[in-house]
N, C-alpha and C positions, 0 to 999 in steps of 0.2 A: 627182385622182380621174378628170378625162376624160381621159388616157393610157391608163387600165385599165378604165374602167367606161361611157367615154362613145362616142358613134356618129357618122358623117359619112353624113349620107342613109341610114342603116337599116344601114349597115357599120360594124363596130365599129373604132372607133379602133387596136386594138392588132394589128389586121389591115392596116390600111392603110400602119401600121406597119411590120409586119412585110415586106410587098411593096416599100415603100423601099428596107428594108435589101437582102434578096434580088437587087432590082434592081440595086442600086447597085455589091455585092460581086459578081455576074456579070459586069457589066459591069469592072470594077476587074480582077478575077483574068482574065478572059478576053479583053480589050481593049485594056490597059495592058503596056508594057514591065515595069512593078517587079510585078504581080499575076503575069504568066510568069516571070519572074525568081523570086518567092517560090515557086512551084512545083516549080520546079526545085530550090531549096535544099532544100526538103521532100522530094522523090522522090531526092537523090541531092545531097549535102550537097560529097560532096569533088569531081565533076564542077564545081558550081558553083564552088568554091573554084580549079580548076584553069582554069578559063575566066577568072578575075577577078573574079567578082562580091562586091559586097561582104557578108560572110555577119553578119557582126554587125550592120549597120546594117537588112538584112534581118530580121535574126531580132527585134530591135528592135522595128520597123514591125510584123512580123505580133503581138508580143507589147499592145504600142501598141492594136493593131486589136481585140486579142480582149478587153484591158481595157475597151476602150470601149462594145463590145459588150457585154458583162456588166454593166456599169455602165448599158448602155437596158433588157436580161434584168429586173436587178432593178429600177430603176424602176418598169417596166411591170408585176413582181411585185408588185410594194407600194401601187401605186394600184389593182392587183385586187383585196388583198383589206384594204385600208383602213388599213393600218398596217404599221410594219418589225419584223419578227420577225427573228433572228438565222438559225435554222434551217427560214427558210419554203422555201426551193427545193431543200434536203438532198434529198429524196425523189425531185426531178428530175433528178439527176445520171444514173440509170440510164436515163430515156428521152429525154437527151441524145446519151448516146453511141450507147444503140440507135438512135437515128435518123441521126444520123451514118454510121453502118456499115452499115446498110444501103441508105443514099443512097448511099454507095460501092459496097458489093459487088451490089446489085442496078439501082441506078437508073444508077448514075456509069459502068456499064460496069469496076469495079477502079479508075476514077480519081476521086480527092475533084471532088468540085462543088457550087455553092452551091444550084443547085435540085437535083440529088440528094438533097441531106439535107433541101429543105424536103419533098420525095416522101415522103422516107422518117418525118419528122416529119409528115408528115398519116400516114401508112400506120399509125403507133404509136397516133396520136390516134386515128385510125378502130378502132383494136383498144380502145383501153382506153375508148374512150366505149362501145363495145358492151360489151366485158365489165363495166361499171357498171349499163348497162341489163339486164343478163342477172342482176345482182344476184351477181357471184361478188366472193368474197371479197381484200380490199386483197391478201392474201397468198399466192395464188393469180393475181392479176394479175402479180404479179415474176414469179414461175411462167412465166406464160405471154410475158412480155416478155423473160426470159431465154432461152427454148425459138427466140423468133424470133430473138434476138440468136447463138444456135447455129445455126441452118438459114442466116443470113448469111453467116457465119465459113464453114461449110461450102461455099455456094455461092462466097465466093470463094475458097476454098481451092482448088475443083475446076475454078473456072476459067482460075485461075490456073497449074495444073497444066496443063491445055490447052494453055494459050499455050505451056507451055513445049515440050511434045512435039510 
């Protein structure tokens, strides 16, 4: 329960938590041979494969990485709200990826990055705790987190397009 419910000096645990992980993966993807290395596989699969890298032991590692992470996701999920539900974090798949995408296409510059998406996961938070406070409706929230998960797509689309002209 203090994973999800408990505090270090008036900061909640699952914060400090959270700046660990952030930390540790900036520092890992940005610092590390094998974090640029994953990058590259990611952004362009057969250039790696043409240089030598290993793409399976890669894809491995990031698959590795992201299990692990999900597996702190739902701990931290389940000492929040006091017990394991099968379908407790289903709901959060879409402001997962919104905040993903727009850590990319607005904070990351078009390139994935681990504090871009935390930018972009506070940016979703700061929307949907106002829209709670504003009293609109759960259904009406996708609404609106779909609308910005569009204006993303669009912004990199048109950025995108730039670079290319």
């Amino acid at each position: 329960m203090f994973i999800g419910q408990g505090d270090v000096w008036g900061i909640p645990f699952a914060t400090i938590l959270l700046l660990i992980v952030v930390i540790i993966g900036h520092l890992f993807l940005n610092r590390t041979t094998t974090g640029r290395f994953m990058y590259l596989v990611g952004s362009n699969p057969e250039a790696a494969r043409h240089i030598g890298l290993p793409l399976g032991r890669l894809r491995t590692l990031a698959y590795v990485i992201s299990g692990v992470l999900s597996a702190l996701g739902g701990i931290v999920l389940a000492s929040r709200i006091g017990g394991g539900q099968v379908s407790a974090g289903a709901s959060l798949m879409t402001d997962a990826v919104a905040s993903a995408y727009v850590g990319f296409a607005i904070f990351g510059r078009n390139r994935p990055s681990v504090v871009g998406t935390l930018l972009g996961a506070l940016l979703i938070g700061i929307l949907l705790n106002g829209l709670t406070m504003l009293n609109v409706p759960y259904y009406a929230q996708d609404i609106v987190k779909g609308g910005v998960f569009i204006v993303a797509l669009a912004f990199a689309f048109i950025q995108r397009r730039g670079a290319r002209q």
